[in-house]
PAZAPA-4460 file (N, C-alpha, C; in steps of 0.05 Angstrom, whole numbers, plus 32768, in hexadecimal, padded with zeros to 4 digits):
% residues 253
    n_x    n_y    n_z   ca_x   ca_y   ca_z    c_x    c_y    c_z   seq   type   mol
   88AF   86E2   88DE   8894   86E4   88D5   8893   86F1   88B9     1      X     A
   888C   86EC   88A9   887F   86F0   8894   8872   8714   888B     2      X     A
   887A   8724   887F   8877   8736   887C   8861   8747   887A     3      X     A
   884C   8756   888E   8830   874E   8883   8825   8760   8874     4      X     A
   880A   8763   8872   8805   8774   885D   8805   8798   886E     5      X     A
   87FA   8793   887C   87F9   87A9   8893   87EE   87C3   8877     6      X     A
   87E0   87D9   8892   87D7   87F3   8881   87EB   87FE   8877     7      X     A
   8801   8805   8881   8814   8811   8873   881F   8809   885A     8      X     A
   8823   87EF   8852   8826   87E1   883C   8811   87E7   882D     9      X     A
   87FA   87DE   882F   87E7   87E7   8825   87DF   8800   8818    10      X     A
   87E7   880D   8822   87E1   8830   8817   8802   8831   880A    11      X     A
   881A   8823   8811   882C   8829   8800   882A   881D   87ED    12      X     A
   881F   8807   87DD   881A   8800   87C4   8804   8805   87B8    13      X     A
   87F1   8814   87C7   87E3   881F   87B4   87CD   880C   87B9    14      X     A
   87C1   87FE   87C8   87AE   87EF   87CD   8793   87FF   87D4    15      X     A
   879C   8810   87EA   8787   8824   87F0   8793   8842   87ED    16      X     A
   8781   8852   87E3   8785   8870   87E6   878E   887A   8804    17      X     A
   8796   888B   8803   87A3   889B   8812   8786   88A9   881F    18      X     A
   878C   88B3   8835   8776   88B7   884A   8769   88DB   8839    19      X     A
   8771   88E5   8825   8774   88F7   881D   8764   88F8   8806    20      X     A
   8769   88DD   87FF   875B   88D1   87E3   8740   88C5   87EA    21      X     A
   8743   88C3   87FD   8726   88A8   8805   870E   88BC   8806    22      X     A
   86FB   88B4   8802   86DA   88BA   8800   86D2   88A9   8816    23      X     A
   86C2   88B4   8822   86AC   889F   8837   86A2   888B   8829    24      X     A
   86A2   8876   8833   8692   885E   8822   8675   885E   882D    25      X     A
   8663   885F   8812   8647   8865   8810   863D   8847   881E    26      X     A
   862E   884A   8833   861E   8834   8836   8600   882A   8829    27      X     A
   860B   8815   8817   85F6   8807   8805   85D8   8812   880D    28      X     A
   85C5   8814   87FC   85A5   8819   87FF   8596   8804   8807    29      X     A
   859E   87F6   8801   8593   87D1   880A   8599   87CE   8827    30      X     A
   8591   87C1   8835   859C   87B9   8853   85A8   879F   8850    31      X     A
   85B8   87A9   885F   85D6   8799   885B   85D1   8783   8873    32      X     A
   85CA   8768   8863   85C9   8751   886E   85D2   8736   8851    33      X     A
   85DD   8728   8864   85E7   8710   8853   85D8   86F5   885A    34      X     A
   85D7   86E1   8850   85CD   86C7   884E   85E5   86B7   885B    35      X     A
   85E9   86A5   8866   85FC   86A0   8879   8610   868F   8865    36      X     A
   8622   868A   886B   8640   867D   885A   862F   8663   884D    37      X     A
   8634   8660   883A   862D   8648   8830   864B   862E   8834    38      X     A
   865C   8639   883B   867B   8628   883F   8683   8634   8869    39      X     A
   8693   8626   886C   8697   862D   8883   86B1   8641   8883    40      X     A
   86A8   8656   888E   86C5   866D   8886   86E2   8662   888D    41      X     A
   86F9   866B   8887   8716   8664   8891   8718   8678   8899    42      X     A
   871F   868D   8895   872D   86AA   8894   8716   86B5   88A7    43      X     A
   8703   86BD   8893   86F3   86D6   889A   86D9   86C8   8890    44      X     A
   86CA   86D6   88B6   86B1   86CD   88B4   869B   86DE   88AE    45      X     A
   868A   86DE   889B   8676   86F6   888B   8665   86F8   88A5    46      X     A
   865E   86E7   88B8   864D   86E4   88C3   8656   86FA   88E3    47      X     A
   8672   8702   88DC   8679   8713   88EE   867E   8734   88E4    48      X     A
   8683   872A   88CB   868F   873F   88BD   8679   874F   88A5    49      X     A
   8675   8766   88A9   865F   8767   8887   866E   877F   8876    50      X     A
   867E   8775   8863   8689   877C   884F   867B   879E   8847    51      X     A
   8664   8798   8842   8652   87AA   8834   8654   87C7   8840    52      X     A
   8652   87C9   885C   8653   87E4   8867   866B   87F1   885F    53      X     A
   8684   87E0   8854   8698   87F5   884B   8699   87F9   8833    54      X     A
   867D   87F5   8820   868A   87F9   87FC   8664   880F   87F3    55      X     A
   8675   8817   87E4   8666   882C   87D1   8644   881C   87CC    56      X     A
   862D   882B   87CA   861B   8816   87C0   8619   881F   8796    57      X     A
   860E   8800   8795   861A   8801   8776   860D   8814   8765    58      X     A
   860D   8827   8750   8603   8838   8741   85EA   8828   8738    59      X     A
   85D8   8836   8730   85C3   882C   8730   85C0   882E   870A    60      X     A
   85AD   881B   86FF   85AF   8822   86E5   85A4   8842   86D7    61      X     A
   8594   884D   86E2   8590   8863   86E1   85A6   887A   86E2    62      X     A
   85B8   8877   86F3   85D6   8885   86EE   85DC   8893   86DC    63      X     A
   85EC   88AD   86E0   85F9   88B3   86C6   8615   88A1   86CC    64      X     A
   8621   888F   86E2   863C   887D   86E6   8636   886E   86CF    65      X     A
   8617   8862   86D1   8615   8845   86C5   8619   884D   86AB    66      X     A
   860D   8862   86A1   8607   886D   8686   8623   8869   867C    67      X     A
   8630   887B   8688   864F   8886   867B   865D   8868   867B    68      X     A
   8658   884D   8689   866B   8839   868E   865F   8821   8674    69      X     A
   8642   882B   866D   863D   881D   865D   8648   8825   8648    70      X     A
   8651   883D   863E   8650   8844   8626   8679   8840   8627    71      X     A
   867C   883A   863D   86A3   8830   863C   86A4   8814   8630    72      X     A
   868D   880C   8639   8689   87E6   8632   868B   87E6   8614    73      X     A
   8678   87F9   8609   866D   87F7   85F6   8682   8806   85DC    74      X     A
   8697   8812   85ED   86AB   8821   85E2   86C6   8809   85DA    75      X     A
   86C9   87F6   85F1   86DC   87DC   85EE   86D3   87C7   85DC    76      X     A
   86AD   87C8   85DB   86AD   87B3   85CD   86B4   87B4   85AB    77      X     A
   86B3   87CD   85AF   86B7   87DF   8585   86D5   87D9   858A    78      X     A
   86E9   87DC   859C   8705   87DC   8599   8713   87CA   859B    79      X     A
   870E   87B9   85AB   871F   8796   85B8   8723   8788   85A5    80      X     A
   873C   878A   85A4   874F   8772   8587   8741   8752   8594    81      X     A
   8743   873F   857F   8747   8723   8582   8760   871B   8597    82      X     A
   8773   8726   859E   8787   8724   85B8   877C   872A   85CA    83      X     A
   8773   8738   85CF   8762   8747   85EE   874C   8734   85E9    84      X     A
   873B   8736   85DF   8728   8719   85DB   872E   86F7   85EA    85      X     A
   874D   86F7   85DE   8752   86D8   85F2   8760   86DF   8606    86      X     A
   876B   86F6   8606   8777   86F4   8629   8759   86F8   8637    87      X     A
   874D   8707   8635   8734   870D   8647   871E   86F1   8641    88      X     A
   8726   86E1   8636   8718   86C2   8634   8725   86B5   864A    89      X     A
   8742   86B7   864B   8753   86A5   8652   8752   86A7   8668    90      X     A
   874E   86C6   8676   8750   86C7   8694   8732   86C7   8694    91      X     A
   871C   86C7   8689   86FE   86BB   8693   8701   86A3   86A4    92      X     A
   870F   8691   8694   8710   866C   86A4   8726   8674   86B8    93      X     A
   8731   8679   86C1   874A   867C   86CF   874D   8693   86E8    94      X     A
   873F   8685   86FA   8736   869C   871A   8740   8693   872B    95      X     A
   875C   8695   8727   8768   8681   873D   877C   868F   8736    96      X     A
   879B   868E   874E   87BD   8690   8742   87CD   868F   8730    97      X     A
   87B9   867F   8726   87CA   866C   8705   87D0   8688   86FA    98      X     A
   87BB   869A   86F8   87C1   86B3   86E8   87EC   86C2   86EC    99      X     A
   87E3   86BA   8702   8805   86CB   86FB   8818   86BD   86F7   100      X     A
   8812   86A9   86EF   882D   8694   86DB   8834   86A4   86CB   101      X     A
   8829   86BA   86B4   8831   86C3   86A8   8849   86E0   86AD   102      X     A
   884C   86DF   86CF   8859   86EE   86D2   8874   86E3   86E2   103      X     A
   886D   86CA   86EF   887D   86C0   8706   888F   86A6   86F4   104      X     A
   887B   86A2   86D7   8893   868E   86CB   887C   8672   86CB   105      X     A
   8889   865B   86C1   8875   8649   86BF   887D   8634   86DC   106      X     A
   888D   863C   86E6   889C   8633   86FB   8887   8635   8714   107      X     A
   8873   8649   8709   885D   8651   8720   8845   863D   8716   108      X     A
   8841   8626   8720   8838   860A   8718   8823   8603   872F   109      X     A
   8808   85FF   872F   87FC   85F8   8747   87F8   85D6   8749   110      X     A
   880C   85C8   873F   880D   85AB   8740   8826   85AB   8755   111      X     A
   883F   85BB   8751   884F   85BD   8760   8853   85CF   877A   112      X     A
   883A   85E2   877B   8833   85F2   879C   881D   85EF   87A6   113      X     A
   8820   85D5   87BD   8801   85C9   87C9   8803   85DF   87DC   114      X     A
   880F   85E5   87E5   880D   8602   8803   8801   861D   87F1   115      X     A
   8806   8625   87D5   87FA   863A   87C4   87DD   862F   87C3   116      X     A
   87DE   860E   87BC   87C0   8606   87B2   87B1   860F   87C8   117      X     A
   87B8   860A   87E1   87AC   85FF   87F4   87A1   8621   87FF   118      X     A
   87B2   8630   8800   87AC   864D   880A   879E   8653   87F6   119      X     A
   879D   8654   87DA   878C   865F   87C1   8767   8654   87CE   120      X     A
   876D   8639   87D3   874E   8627   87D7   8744   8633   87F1   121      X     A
   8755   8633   8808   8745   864B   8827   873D   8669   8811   122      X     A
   8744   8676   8806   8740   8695   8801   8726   8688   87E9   123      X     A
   8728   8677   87DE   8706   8674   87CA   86F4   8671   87DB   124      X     A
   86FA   865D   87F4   86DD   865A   8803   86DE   8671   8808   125      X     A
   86E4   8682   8815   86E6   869D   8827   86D0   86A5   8814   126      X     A
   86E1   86AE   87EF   86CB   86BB   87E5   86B6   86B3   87DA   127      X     A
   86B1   869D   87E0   8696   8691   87DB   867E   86A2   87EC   128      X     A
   868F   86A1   8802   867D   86B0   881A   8679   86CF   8820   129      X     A
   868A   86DF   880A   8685   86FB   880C   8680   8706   87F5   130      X     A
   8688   86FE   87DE   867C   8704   87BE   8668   8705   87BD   131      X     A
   8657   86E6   87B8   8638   86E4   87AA   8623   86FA   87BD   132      X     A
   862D   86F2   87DE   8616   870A   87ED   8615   871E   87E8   133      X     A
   8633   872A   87DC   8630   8750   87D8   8629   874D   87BD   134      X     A
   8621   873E   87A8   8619   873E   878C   85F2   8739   8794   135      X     A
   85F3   8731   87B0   85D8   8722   87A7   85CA   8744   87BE   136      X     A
   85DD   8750   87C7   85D5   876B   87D3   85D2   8782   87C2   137      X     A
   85E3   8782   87AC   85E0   879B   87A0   85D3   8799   8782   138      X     A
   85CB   877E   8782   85B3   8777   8770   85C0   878C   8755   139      X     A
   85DB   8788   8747   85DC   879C   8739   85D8   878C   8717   140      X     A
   85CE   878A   8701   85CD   8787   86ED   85E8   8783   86DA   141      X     A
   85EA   876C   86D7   8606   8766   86C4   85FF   8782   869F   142      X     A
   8611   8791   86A2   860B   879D   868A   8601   8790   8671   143      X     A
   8602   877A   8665   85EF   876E   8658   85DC   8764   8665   144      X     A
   85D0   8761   8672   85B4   8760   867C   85A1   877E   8674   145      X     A
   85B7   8798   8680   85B0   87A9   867F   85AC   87B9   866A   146      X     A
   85C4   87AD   8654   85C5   87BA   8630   85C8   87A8   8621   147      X     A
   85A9   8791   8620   85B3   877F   860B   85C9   8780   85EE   148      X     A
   85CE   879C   85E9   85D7   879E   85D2   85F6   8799   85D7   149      X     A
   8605   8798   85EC   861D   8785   85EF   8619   876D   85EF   150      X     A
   863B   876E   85DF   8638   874A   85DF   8652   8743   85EE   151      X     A
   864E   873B   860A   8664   872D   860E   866B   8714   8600   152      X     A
   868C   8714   860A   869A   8703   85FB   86AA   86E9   8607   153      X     A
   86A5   86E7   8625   86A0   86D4   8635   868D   86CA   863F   154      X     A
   868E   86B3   865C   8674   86A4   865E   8666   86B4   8668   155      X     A
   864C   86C0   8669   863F   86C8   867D   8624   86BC   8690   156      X     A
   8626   86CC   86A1   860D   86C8   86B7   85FE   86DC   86BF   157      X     A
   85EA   86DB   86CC   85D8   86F7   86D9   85D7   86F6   86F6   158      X     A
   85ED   86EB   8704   85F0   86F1   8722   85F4   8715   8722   159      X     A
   85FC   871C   8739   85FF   873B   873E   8619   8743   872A   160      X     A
   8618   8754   8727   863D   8764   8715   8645   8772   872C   161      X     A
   8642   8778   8740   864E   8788   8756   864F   8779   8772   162      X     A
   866F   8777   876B   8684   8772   876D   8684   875C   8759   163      X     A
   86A0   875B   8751   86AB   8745   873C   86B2   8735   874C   164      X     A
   86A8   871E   874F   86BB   86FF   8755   86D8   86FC   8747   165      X     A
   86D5   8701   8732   86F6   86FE   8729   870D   8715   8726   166      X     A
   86F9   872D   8729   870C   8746   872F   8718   873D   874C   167      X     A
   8705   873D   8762   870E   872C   877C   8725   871B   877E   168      X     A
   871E   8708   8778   8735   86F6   876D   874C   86F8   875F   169      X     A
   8750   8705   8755   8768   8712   8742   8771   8725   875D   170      X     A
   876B   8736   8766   8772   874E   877B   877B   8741   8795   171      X     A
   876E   872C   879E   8771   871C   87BA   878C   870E   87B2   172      X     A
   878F   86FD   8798   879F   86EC   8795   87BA   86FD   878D   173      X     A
   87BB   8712   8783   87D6   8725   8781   87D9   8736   8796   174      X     A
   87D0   8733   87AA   87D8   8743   87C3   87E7   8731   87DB   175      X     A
   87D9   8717   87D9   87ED   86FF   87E0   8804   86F8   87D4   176      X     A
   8804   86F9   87BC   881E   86FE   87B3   8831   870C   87B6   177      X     A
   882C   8721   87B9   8844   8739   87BB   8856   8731   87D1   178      X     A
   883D   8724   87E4   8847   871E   87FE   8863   8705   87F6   179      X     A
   8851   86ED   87E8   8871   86DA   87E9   8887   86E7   87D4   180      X     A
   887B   86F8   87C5   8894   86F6   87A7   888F   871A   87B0   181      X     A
   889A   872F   87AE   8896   8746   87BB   88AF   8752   87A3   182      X     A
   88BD   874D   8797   88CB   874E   8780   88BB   875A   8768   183      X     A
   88A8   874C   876B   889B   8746   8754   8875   8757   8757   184      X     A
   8880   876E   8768   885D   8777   876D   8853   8785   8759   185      X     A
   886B   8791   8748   8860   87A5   8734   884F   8799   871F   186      X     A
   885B   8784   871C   8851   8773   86FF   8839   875E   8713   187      X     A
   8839   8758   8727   882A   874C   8724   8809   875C   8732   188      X     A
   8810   8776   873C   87F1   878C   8738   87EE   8796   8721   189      X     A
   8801   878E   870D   8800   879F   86F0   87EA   8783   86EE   190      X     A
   87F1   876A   86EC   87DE   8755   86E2   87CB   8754   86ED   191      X     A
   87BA   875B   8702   87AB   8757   8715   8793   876C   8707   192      X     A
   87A8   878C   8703   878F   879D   86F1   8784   8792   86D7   193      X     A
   87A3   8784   86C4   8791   877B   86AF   877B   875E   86B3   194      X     A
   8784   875B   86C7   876B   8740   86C8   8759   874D   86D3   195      X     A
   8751   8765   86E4   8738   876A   86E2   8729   8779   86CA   196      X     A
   873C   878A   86C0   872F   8798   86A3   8727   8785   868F   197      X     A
   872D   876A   868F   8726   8759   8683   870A   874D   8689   198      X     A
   86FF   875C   86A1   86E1   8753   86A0   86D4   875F   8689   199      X     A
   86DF   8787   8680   86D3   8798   867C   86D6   878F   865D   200      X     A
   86F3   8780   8653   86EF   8776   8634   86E6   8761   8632   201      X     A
   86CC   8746   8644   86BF   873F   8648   86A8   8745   8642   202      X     A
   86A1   8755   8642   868E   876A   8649   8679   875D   8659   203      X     A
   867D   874F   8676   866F   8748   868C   8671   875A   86A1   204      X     A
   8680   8770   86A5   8684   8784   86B5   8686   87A8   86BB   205      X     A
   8678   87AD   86C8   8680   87D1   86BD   8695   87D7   86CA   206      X     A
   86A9   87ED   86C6   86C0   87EF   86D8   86B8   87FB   86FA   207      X     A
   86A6   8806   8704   869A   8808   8718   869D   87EB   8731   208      X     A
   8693   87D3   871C   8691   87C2   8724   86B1   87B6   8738   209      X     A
   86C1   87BB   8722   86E0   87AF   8724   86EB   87C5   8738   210      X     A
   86E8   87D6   8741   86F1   87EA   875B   86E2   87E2   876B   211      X     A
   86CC   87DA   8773   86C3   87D5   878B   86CA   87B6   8793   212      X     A
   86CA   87A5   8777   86E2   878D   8786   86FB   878B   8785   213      X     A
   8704   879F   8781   8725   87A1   878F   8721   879F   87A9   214      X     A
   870C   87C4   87B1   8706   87CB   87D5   8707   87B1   87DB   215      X     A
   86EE   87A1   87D2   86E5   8785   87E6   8706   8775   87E4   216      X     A
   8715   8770   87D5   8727   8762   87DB   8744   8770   87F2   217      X     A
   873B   878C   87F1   8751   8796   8806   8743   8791   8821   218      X     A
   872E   8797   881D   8720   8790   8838   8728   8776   8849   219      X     A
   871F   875F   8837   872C   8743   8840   873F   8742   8846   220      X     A
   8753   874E   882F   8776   874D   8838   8774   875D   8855   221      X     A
   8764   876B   8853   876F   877E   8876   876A   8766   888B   222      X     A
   8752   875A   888B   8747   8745   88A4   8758   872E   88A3   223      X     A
   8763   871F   888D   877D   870B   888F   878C   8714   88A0   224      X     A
   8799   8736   889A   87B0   8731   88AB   87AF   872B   88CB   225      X     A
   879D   871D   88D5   8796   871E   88F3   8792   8703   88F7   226      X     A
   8790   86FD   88E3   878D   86DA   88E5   87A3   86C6   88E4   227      X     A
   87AB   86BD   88FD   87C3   86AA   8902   87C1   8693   88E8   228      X     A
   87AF   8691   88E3   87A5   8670   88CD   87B3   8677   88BB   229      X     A
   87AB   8695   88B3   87B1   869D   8894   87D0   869E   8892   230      X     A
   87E1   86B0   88AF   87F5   86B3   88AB   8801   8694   88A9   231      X     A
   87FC   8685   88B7   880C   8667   88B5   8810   865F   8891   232      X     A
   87F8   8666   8888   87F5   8656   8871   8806   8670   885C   233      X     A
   8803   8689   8859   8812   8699   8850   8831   8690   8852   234      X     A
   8841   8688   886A   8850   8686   8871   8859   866C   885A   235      X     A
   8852   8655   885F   8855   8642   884F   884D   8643   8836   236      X     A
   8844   8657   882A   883C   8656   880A   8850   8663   8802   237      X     A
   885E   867E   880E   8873   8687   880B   8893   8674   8809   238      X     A
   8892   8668   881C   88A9   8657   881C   88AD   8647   8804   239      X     A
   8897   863A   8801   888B   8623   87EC   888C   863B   87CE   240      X     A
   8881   864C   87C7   888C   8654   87AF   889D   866A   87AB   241      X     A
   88B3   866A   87B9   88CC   867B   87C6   88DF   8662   87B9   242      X     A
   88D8   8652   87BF   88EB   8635   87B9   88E7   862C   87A6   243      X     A
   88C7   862A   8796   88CF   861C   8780   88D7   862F   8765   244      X     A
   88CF   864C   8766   88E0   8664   875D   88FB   866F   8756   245      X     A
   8900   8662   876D   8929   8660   8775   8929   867B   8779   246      X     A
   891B   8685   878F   8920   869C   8795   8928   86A0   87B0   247      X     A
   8938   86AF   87BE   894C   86B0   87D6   8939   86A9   87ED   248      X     A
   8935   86A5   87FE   8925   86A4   881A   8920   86CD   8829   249      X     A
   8908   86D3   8828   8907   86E5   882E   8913   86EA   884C   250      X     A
   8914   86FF   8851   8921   8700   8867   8901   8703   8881   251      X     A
   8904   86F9   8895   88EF   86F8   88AF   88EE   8711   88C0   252      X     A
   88D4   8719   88C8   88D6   872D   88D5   88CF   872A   88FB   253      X     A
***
């Protein structure tokens, strides 16, 4: 079997704080109800599960959080070279695995891993179905909405900013990783942070935002591990880019 993520792993890489470190998680001011899956769940069903009772509710713009996070935005946008400009373009279009080619080699190809494609496409529906509801719950204001005087420098929209869809996505998809390529965890949570701080040289995101979708993505990672589906398909994505890597066969537990 396949190595899983289990709590202990978890708190040994640094996924979650230590029971020492942890704060009670604030339950949201809104009442915590969702709109039902618009996709039919694989993994995890919202309709059983509500995300929300375990995450912080979002600072409100009135805040001295919001205040101090605007004026960080507003601190990157005076500083960010034309390099940070196209990496934080580059990972705008790019919310998917592809991102860690730059760490795993070009060898990490999603024409050549249909078992990567195929597990990457179950974990998007998933978050189709737990993102937009906690964005459309905490009703929080994309900082340009809130300070016209930023100018982001990617696409934007005025859905919720709390939680990031692509902070999510970056966090979900390098925690599955570790799992097949486990060699390679340092560099690839080192990429995972810069693809979320790349909302913040965007300037579509406050950093507030990007911590509470990590939480939401450990969260998920905790409810996979219970799911026989997920492990099957984990199992085979591993094999499948273990192989086309040329990297040894992990050992089974």
């Amino acid at each position: 079997m396949i190595q899983r993520f289990g709590l202990a792993l978890l708190l040994s890489i640094g996924l979650i704080p230590s029971a020492s470190a942890q704060a009670a998680p604030a339950v949201p001011t809104a009442q915590s109800s969702h709109p039902k899956p618009k996709l039919s769940p694989v993994f995890v069903d919202v309709n059983l599960v509500d995300f929300s009772l375990f995450l912080p509710a979002a600072p409100t713009q009135s805040s001295v959080i919001s205040s101090s996070e605007l004026e960080q935005l507003h601190e990157l946008e005076r500083t960010r070279t034309p390099a940070q400009i196209a990496l934080a373009q580059f990972d705008d279009v790019h919310e998917d695995m592809t991102i860690y080619s730059s760490i795993l080699g070009p060898d990490f190809n999603p024409g050549a891993l249909p078992s990567i494609v195929l597990l990457g496409s179950h974990v998007r529906n998933d978050a189709s179905n737990i993102v937009p509801p906690l964005k459309a719950l905490f009703s929080r204001p994309r900082p340009f909405d809130a300070d016209p005087t930023l100018h982001p420098v990617c696409a934007i929209n005025h859905d919720g900013s709390y939680p990031s869809g692509h902070t999510f996505a970056g966090y979900i998809s390098a925690y599955m990783l570790i799992q097949m390529v486990p060699e390679r965890k340092t560099e690839i949570l080192a990429r995972a942070d810069d693809y979320a701080h790349n909302r913040l040289v965007c300037g579509v995101h406050y950093p507030s935002d990007l911590e509470v979708s990590r939480r939401v993505a450990i969260l998920y990672a905790g409810y996979l591990l219970d799911n026989p589906r997920f492990e099957r398909e984990l199992a085979a994505a591993t094999t499948e880019v273990r192989a086309q890597l040329h990297l040894v066969v992990l050992p089974t537990k």
